[in-house]
DRENDOLUM-766345 format. One record per residue (C-alpha): residue number from 1; x, y negated, z. Coordinates in nm, 4 decimals. Each point is the difference from the previous one (the first is absolute). Example, Ala and Ser with C-alpha at 12.3 -4.5 7.8 and 13.67 -1.06 7.14 Angstrom:
// residues 2
(atom 1; (1.2300; 0.4500; 0.7800))
(atom 2; (0.1370; -0.3440; -0.0660))
This chain:
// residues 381
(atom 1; (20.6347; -13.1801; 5.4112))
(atom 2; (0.0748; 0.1237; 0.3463))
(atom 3; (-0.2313; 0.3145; 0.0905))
(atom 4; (-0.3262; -0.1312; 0.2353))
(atom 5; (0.0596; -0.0046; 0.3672))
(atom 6; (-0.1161; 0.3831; 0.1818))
(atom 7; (-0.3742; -0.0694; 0.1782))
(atom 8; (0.0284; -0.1016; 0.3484))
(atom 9; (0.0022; 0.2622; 0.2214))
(atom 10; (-0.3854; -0.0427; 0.1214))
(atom 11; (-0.0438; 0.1257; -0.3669))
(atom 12; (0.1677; 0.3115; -0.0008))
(atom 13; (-0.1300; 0.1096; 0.3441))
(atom 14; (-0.3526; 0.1937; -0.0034))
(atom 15; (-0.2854; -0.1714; 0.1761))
(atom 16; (-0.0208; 0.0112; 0.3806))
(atom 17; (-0.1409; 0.3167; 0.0957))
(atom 18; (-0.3777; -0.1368; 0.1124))
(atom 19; (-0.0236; -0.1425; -0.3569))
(atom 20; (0.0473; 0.3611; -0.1619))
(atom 21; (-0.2474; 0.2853; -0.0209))
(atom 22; (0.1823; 0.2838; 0.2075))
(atom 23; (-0.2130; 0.1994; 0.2594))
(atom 24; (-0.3102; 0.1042; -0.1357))
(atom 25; (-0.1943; -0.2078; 0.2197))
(atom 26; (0.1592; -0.2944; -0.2222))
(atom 27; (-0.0429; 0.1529; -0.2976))
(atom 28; (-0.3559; 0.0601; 0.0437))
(atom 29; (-0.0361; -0.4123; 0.1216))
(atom 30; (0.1440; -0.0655; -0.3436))
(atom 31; (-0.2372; 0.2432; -0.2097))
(atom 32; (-0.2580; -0.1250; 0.2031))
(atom 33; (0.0460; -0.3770; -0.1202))
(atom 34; (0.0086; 0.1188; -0.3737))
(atom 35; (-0.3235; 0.2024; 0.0530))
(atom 36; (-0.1853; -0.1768; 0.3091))
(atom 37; (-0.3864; -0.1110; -0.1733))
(atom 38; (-0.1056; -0.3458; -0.0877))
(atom 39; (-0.2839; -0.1720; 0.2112))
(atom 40; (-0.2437; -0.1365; -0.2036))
(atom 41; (-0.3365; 0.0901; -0.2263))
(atom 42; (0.0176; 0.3128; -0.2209))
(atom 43; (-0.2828; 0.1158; -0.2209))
(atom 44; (-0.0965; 0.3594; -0.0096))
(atom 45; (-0.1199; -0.0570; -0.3768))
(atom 46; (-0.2924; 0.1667; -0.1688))
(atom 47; (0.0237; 0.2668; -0.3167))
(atom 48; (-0.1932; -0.1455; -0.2294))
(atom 49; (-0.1406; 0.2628; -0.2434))
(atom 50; (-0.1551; -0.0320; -0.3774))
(atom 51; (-0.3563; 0.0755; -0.1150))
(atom 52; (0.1466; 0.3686; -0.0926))
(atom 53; (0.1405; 0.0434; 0.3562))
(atom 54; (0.3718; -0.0957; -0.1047))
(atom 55; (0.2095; -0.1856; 0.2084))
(atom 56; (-0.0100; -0.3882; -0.1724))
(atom 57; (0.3928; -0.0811; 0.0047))
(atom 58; (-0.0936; -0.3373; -0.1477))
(atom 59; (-0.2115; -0.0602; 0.2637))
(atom 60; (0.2436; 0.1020; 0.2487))
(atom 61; (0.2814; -0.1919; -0.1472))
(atom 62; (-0.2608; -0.3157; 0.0593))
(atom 63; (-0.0845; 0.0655; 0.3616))
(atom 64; (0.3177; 0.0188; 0.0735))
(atom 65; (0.1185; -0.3245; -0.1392))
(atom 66; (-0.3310; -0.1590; 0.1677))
(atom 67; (0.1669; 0.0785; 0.3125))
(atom 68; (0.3746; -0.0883; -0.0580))
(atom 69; (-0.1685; -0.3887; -0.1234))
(atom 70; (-0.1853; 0.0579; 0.3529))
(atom 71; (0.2540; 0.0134; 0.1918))
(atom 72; (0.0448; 0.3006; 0.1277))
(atom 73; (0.2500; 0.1792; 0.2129))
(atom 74; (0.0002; 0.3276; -0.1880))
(atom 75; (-0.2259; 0.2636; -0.1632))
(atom 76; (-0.1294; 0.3407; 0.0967))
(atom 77; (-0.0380; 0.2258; -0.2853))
(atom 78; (-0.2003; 0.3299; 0.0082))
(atom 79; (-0.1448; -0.0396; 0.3790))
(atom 80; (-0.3029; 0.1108; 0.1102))
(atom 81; (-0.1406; -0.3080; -0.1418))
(atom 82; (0.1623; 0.0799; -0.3386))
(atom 83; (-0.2006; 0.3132; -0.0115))
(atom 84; (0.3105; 0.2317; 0.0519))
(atom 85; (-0.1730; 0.3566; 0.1013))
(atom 86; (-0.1724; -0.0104; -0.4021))
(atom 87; (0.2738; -0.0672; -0.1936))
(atom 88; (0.2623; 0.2493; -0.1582))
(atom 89; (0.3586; -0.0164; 0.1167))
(atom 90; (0.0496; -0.1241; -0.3936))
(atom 91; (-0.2194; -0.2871; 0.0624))
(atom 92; (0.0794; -0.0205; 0.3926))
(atom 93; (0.3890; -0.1038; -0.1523))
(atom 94; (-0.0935; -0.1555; -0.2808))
(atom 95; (-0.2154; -0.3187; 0.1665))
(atom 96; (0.3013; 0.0314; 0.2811))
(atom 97; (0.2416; -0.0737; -0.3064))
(atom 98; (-0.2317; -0.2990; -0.1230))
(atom 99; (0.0292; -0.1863; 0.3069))
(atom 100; (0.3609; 0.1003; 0.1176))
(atom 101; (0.0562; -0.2091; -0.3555))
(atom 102; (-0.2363; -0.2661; 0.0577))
(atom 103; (0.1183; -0.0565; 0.3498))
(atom 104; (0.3511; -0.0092; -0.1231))
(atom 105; (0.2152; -0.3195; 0.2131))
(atom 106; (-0.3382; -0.1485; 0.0328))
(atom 107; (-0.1926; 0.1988; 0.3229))
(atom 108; (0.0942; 0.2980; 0.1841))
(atom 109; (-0.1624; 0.3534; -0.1386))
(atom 110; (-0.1227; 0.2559; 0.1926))
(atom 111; (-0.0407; 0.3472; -0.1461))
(atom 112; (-0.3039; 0.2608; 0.1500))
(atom 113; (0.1335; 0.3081; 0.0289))
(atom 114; (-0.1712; 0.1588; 0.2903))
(atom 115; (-0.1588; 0.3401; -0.0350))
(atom 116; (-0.0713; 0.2943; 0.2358))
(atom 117; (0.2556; 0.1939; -0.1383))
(atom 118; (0.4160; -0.1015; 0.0266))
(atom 119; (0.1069; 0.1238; -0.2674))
(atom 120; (-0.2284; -0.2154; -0.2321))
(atom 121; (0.0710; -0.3160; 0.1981))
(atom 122; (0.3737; 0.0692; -0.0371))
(atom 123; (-0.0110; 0.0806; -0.3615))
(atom 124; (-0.2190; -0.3618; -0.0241))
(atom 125; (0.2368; -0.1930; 0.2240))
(atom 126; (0.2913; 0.1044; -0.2292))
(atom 127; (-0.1882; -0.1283; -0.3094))
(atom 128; (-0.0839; -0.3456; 0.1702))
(atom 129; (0.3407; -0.0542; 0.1041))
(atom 130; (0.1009; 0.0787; -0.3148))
(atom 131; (-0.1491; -0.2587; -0.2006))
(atom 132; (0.0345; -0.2329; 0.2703))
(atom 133; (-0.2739; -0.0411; 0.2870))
(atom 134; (0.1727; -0.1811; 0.2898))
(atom 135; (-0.2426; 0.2289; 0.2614))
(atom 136; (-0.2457; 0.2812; 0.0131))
(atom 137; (-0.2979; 0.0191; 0.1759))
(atom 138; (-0.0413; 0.3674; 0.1810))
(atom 139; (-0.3907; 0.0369; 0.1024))
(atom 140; (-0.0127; 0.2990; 0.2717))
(atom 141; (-0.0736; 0.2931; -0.1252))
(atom 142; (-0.4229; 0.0812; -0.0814))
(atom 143; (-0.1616; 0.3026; 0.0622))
(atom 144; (0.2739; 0.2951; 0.1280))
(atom 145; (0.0290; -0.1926; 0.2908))
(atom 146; (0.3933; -0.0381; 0.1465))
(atom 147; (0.0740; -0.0888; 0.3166))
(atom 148; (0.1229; -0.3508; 0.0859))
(atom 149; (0.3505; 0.1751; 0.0496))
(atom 150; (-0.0278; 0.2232; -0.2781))
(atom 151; (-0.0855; -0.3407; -0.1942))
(atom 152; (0.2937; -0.1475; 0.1133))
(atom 153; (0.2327; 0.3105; -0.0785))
(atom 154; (-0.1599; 0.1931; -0.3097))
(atom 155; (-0.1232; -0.3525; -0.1920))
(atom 156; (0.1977; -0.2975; 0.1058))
(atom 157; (0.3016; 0.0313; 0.1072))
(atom 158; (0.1228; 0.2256; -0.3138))
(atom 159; (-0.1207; -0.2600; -0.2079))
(atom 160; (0.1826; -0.2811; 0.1794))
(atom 161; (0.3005; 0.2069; 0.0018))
(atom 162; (0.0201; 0.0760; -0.3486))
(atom 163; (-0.0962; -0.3236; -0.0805))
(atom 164; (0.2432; -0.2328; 0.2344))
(atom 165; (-0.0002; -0.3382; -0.2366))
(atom 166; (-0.3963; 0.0445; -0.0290))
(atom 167; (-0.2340; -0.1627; 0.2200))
(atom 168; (-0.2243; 0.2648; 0.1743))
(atom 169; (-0.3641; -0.1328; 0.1382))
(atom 170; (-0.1838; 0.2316; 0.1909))
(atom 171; (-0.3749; -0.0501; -0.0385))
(atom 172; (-0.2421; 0.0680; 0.2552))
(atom 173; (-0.3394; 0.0027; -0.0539))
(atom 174; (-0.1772; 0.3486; 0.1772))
(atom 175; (-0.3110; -0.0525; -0.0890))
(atom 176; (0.1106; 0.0737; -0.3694))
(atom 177; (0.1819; 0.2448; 0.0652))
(atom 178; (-0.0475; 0.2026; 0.3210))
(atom 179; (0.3222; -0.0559; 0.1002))
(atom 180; (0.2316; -0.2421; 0.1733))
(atom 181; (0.3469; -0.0916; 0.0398))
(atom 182; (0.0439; -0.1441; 0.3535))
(atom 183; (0.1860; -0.2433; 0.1497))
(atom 184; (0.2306; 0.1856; 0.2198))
(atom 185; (0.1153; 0.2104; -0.3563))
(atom 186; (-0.0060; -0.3177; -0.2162))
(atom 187; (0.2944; -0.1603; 0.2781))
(atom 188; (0.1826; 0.3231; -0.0044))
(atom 189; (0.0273; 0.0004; -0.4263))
(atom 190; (0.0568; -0.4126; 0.0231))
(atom 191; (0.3294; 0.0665; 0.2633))
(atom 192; (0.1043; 0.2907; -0.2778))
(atom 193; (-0.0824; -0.1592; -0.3014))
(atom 194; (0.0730; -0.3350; -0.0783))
(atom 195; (-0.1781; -0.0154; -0.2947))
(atom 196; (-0.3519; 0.0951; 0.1580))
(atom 197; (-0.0516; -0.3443; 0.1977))
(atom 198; (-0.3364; -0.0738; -0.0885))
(atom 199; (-0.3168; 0.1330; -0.0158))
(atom 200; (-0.3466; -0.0608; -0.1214))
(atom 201; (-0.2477; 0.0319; 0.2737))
(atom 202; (-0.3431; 0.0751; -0.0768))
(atom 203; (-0.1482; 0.1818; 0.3667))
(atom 204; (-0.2361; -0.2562; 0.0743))
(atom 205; (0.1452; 0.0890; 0.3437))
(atom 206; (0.1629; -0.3063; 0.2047))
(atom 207; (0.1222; 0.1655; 0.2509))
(atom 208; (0.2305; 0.2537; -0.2443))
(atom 209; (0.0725; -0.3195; -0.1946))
(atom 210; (0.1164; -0.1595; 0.2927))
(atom 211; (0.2221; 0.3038; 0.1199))
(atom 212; (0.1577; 0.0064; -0.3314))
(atom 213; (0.1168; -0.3341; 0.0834))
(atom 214; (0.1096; 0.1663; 0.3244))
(atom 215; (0.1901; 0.2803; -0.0994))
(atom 216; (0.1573; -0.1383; -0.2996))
(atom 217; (0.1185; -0.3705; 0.1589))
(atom 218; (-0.0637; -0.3405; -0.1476))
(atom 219; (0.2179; 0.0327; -0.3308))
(atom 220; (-0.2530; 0.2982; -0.1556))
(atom 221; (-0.1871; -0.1270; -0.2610))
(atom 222; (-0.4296; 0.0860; 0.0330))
(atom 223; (-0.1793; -0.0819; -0.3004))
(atom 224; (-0.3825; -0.0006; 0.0507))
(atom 225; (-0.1636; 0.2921; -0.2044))
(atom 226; (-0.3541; -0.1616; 0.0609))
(atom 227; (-0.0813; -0.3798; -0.0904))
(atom 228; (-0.2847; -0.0309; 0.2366))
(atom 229; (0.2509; 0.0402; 0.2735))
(atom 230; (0.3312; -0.1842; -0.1150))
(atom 231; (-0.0698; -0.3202; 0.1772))
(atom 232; (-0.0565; 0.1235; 0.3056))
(atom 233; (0.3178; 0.2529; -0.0461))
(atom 234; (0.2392; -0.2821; -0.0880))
(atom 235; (-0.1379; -0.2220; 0.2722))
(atom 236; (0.0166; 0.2691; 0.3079))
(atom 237; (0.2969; -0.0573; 0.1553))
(atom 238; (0.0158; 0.3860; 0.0784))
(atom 239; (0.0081; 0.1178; -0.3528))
(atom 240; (0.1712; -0.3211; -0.2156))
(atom 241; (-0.0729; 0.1502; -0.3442))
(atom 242; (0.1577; -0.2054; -0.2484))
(atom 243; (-0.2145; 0.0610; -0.2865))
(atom 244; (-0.2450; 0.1990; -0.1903))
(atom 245; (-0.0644; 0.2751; -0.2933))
(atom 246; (-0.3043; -0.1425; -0.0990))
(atom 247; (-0.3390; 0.1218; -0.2505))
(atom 248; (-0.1622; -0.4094; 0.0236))
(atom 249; (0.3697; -0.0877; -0.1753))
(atom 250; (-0.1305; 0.1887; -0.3128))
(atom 251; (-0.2648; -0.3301; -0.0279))
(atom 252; (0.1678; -0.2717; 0.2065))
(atom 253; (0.3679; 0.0698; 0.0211))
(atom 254; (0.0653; -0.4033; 0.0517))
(atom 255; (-0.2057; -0.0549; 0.3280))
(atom 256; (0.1292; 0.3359; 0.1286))
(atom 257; (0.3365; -0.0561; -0.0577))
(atom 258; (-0.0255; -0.3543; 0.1640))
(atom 259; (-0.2115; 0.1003; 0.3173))
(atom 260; (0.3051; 0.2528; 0.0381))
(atom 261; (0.2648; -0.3018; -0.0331))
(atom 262; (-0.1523; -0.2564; 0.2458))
(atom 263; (-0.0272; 0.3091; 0.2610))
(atom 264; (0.3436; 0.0408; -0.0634))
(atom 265; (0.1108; -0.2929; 0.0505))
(atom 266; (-0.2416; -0.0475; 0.2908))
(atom 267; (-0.2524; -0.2088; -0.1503))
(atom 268; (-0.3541; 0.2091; 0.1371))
(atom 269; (-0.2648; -0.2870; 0.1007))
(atom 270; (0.0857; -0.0288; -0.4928))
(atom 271; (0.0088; 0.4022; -0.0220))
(atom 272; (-0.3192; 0.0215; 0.2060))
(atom 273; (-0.2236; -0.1937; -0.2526))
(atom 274; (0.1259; 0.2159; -0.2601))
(atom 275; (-0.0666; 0.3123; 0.1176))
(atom 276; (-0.3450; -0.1790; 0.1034))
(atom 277; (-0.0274; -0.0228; -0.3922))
(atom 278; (0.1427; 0.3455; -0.1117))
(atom 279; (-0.2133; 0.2120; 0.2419))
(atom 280; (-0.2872; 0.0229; -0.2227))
(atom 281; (0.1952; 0.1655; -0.2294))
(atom 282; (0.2223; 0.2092; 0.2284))
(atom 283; (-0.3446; 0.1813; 0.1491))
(atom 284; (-0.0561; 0.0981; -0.3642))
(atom 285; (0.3131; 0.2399; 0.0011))
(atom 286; (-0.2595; 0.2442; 0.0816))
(atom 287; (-0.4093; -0.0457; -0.0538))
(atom 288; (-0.1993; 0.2178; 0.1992))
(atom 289; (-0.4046; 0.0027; -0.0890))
(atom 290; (-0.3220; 0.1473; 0.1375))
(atom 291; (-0.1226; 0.1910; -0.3018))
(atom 292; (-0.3431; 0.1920; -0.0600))
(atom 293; (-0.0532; 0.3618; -0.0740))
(atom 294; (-0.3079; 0.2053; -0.0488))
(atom 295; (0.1136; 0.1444; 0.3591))
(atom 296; (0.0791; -0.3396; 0.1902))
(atom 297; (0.2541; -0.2684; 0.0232))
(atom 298; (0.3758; 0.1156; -0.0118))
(atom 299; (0.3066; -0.2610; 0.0169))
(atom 300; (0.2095; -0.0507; -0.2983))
(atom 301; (0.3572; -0.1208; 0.0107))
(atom 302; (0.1285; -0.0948; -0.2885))
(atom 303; (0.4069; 0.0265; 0.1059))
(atom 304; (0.2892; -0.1863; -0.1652))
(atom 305; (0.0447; -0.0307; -0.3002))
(atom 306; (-0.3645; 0.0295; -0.1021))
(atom 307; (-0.0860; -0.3518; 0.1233))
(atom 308; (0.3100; -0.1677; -0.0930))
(atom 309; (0.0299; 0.1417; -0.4153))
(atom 310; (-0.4152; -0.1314; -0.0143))
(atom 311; (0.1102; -0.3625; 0.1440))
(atom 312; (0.2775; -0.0441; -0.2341))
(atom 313; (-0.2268; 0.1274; -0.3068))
(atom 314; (-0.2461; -0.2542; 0.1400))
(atom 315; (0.2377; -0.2664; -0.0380))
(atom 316; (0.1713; 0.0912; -0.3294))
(atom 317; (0.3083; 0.1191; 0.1321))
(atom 318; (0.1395; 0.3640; -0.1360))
(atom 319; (-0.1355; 0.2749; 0.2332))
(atom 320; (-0.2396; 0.2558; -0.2123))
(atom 321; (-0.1692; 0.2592; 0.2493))
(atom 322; (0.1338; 0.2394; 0.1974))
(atom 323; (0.1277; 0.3591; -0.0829))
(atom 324; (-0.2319; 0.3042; 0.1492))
(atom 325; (-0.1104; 0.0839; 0.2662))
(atom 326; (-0.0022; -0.3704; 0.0865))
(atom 327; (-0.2785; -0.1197; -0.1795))
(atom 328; (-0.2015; -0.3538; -0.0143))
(atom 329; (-0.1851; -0.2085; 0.3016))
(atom 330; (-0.3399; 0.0162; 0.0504))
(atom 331; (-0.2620; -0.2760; -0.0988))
(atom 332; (0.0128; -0.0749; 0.3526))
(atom 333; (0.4227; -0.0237; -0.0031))
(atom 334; (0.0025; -0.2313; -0.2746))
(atom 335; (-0.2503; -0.2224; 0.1580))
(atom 336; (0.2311; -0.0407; 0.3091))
(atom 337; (0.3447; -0.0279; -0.2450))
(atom 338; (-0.2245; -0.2339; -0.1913))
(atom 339; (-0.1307; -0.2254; 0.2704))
(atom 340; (0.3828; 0.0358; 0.1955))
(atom 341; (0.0921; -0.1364; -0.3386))
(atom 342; (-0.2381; -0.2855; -0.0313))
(atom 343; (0.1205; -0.1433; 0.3317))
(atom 344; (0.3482; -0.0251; -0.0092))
(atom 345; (-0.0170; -0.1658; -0.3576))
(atom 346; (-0.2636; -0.2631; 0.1418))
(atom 347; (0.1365; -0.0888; 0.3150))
(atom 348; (0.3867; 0.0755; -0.0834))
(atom 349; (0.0170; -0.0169; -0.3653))
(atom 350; (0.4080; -0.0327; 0.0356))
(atom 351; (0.0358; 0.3474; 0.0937))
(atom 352; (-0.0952; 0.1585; -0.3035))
(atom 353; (0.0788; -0.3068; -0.2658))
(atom 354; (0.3508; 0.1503; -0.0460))
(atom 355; (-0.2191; 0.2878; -0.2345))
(atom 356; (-0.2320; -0.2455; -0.1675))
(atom 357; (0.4064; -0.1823; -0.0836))
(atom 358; (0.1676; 0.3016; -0.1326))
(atom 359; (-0.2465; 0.2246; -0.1753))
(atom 360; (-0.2403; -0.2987; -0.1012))
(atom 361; (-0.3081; 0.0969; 0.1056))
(atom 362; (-0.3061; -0.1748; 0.1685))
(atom 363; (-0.0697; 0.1704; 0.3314))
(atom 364; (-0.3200; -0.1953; 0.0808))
(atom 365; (-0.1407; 0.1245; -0.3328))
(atom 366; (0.0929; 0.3434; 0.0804))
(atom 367; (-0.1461; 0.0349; 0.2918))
(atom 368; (-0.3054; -0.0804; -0.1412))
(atom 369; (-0.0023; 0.1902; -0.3093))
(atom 370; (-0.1552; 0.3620; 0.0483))
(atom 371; (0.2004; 0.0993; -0.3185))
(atom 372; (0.3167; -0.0200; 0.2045))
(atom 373; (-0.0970; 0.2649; 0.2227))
(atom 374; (-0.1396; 0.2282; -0.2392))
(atom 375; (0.0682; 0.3346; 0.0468))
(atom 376; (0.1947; -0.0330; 0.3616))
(atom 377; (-0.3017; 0.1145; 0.2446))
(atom 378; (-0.2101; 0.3324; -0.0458))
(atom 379; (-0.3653; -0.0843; -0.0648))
(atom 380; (-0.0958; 0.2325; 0.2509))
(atom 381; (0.1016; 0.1644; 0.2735))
């Protein structure tokens, strides 16, 4: 047979020039649409732990498909939340590994590997990418202190760089840490990096959320880092955050992840009366008490994930207690996780039926049966 006609010419000339990645200012468009974040409803997921102390792998394994059946957008592993600062590096990759697999072409997975030292978040970033986290989550550093610039120089940006096909998320939350990341040096890393285009923001502060959205332009991604406050954050037309790392996903991942759709998509008067039906349980992140001592009253608060790991043992989902020095709540805390509880299964019973579905349990018996708290509250102060 006669040899096939040559291609048309079209074919054998390259594509016109603005198609192609050639100055670097292209080249860093086209990284940045390979590693730009997802909007959307991630889950900063809880460690839960054995009677021993052990880290419950089963258990994690379940959570973790409890929230891929929810819905959800992705999965935080090893966050604050996920009781990071008390587990060995061994353990720290190990529950990263579980849910990098579990997440596999089914939600996006987020690696913690913040720390206050570089080195150590490198050598973690390296093993996340590795077994194949699509982004990192970089808390700023605790205790030593750095400067917002020497954040953005010593921490960030040589983690971004040596980790260009890696999604980088900043995570700002100083009154964890002591320190803070601003704005103006979270715009200068986004217009270097492509890869860092999001970040997790946790200040409580509206006007630093609002010039983020300043200095970084409309296509930066904020994720709230605080549900009591991600309504209002994706609602302000000054700050347009897009979505949320959430603790309340642990227990209701479904009406999370839809309150974050309908805002989305510009449906408030619907996402209104479900954050209406959530906030009971997002002012339980943390449960601050008036306790008795032999020397007068003192406050108690009982931070994340103290509150969170007793509600889900309360309601028969994998959780154990927490590692030391975090300890248990208070008589007083579990009365207020308790009653918070109580309410949201009688007057929105939807919100948490997604548990009673998928690890068969009877949450209105639970909350009433002492024997399901045992052993989550000190006796005395």
């Amino acid at each position: 047979p006669p040899p096939p006609p040559p291609p048309p010419p079209s074919m054998l000339r390259p594509p016109p020039r603005s198609t192609r990645c050639t100055s670097r200012r292209q080249r860093q468009m086209c990284i940045r649409d390979r590693v730009t974040m997802k909007a959307g409803c991630f889950t900063a997921i809880a460690t839960p732990f054995m009677d021993d102390g052990s880290v419950d792998y089963d258990g994690l394994d379940k959570l973790g498909e409890f929230q891929i059946q929810n819905g959800i957008t992705g999965i935080v592993a090893v966050g604050t939340t996920g009781e990071s600062p008390v587990l060995s590096w061994d353990e720290h990759n190990k529950v990263i590994e579980a849910i990098a697999k579990k997440t596999k072409d089914r939600c996006i997975c987020i690696a913690g590997t913040g720390s206050n030292n570089t080195a150590e978040s490198l050598e973690a970033t390296k093993h996340a990418a590795k077994i194949g986290a699509d982004a990192v989550l970089l808390v700023d550093p605790y205790y030593n202190g750095p400067s917002s610039l020497e954040i953005r120089r010593e921490y960030v940006a040589p983690i971004a760089a040596a980790f260009p096909n890696l999604k980088i998320i900043p995570y700002i939350i100083p009154g964890r840490t002591g320190a803070q990341m601003l704005p103006e040096d979270l715009a200068i890393l986004y217009n270097s990096y492509p890869n860092v285009n999001s970040v997790k923001e946790a200040t409580t502060d509206v006007t630093n959320m609002r010039r983020t959205r300043k200095c970084c332009g409309d296509d930066f991604v904020i994720l709230s880092g605080d549900d009591g406050m991600t309504y209002e954050m994706m609602i302000d037309p000054e700050i347009k955050a897009v979505g949320t790392i959430s603790v309340t996903a642990n227990v209701a991942p479904k009406a999370l992840c839809r309150m974050v759709q309908v805002l989305n998509e510009g449906h408030q008067s619907e996402a209104k009366t479900l954050m209406l039906k959530l906030q009971p349980l997002f002012s339980l992140v943390t449960v601050s008490t008036t306790e008795k001592t032999p020397y007068g009253n003192v406050l108690c608060r009982a931070r994340n994930p103290a509150a969170y790991k007793a509600m889900m043992s309360i309601l028969g989902m994998p959780s154990g207690g927490c590692r030391p020095p975090l300890g248990r709540l208070t008589q007083n805390g579990l009365n207020v996780v308790l009653d918070g509880l109580r309410g949201v299964y009688k007057n929105s019973p939807e919100i948490l039926q997604p548990i009673e579905a998928f690890f068969n349990v009877d949450i209105g018996q639970r909350l009433e049966d002492p024997n399901c708290w045992e052993g989550l509250f000190y006796k005395e102060y």
